[in-house]
C-alpha positions in Angstrom: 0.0 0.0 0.0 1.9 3.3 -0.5 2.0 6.3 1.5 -0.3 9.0 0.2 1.2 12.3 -0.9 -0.9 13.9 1.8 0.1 11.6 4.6 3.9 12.7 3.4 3.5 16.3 3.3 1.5 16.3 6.8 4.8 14.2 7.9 6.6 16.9 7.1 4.9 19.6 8.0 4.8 17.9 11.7 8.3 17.8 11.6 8.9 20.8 10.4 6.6 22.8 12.1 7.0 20.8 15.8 10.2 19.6 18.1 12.4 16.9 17.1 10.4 13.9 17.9 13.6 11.8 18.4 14.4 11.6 22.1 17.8 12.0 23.0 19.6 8.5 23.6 19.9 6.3 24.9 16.4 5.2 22.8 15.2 1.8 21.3 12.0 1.2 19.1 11.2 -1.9 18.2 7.9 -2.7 14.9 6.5 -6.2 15.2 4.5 -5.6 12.3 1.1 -7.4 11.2 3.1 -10.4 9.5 5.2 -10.5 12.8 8.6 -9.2 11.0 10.1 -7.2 13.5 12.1 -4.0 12.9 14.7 -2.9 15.9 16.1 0.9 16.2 18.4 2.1 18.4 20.5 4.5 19.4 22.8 4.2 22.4 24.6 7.5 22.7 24.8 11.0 21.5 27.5 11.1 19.3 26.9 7.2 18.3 24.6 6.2 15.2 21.4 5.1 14.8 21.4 1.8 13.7 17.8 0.0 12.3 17.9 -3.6 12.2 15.4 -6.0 10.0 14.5 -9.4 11.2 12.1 -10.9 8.8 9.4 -14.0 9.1 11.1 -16.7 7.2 9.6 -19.7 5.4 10.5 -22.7 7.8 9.2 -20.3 10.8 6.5 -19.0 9.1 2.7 -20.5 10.1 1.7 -21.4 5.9 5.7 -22.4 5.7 5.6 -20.4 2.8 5.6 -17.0 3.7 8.4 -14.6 4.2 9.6 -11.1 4.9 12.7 -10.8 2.8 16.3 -10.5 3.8 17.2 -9.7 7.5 19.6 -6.3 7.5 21.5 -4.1 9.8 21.9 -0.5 8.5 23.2 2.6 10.0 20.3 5.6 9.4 21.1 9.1 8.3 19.5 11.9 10.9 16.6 12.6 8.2 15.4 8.6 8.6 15.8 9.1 12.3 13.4 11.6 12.4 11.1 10.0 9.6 10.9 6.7 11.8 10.2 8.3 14.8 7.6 10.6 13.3 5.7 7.6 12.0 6.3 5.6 15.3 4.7 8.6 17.3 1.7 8.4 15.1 1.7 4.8 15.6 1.6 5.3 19.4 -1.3 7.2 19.3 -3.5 5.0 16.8 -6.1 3.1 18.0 -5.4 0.4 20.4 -5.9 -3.2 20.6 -6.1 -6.0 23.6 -4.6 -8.7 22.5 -2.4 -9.7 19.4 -3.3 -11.6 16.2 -2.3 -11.3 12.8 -2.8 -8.2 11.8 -1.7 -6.0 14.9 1.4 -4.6 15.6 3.2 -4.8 18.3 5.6 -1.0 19.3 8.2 -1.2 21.7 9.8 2.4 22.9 12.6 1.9 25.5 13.7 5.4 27.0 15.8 5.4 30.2 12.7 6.3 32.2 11.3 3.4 31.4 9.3 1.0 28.4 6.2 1.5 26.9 4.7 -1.6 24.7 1.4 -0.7 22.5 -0.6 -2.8 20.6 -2.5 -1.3 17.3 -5.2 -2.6 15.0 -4.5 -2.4 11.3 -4.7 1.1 10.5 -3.2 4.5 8.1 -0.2 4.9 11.1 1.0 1.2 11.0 0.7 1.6 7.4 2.7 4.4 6.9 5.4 2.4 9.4 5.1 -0.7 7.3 5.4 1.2 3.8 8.3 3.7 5.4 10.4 0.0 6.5 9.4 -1.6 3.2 10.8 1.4 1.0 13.7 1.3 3.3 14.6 -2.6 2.5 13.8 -1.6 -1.2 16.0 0.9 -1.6 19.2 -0.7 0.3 18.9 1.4 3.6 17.7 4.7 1.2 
């Protein structure tokens, strides 16, 4: 599904017009997405980069035994996708919320020193935006 030129340029305008969303480090977010790939950020200090791993659903551990997520990766992110990750993960944090997980929810994961906070979202624009944002990401050999 792509991102919508208007769900970009209110991205941008948020950032532009708003604080840095990026807290400073140390910081870890972590996507389980709908699929149950899961995506790992992290910085761990100020001066240190911003690394974004990619740990896909493979065939033999997938629940058909035929699906997967691609290639796992390791990249280091450029202070533009920093703040494009963490703009779409604050949207994410405040899209609507779910009990319990099953296929189709995503799992977010935001560790800050004062402490972890885990949500769990129904299928919506916000984890979209996530999952197209990572997926352009993998396409594109860490932009």
């Amino acid at each position: 599904m792509p991102l919508s030129p208007l769900l970009l340029l209110l991205a941008h305008a948020a950032m532009a017009e708003s604080p840095s969303p990026v807290p400073p480090p140390p910081w870890a977010l972590s996507w389980a997405d709908g699929n149950g790939n899961l995506a790992r950020a992290w910085q761990d200090e100020a001066a240190g980069p911003v690394k974004l791993s990619w740990l896909p659903v493979r065939p033999e551990t997938s629940s058909s035994g035929l699906y997967s997520g691609g290639e796992p990766r390791l990249e280091t992110l450029e202070a533009a996708q920093v703040g494009e990750l963490w703009t779409l993960a604050r949207a994410v944090q405040g899209a609507p919320r779910v009990e319990q997980r099953a296929m189709g929810t995503g799992r977010l994961t935001v560790t800050l020193p004062a402490g972890e906070e885990q949500v769990l979202v129904a299928a919506g624009a916000a984890s979209a935006a996530l999952d197209t944002w990572l997926a352009g990401w993998r396409a594109e050999g860490g932009r």
